[in-house]
C-alpha positions, 0 to 999 in steps of 0.5 A: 314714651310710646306706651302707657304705663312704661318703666325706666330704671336709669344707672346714672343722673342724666341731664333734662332737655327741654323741647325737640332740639335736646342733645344730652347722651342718655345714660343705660337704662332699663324699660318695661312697657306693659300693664304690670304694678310699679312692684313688679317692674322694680323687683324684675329691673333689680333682680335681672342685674341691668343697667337699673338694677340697683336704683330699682333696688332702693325704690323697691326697698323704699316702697316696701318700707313706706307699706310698713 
């Protein structure tokens, strides 16, 4: 991450690193870097089909689930 706040929509479960020397092959992924509300980048990650698209889905249905 360069830029705050930035938005990662992941497709699949990854394995973490820890420290500089990681190897894990990260999976297809969606980011949005930009000063815009989590809302917002979820409902553009899930309606612009991508990699994150439907992990972006849930978390936008759970977000707007926990308003209610």
């Amino acid at each position: 991450v360069q830029a705050v706040p930035t938005y990662v929509a992941v497709s699949s479960d990854f394995d973490l690193c820890a420290g500089f020397s990681c190897t894990t092959k990260l999976p297809p992924y969606d980011r949005m870097v930009g000063n815009v509300t989590v809302d917002y980048a979820l409902s553009t990650f899930a309606s612009g089909n991508g990699p994150g698209a439907r992990i972006a889905a849930v978390a936008l249905s759970n977000m707007k689930r926990e308003r209610q």
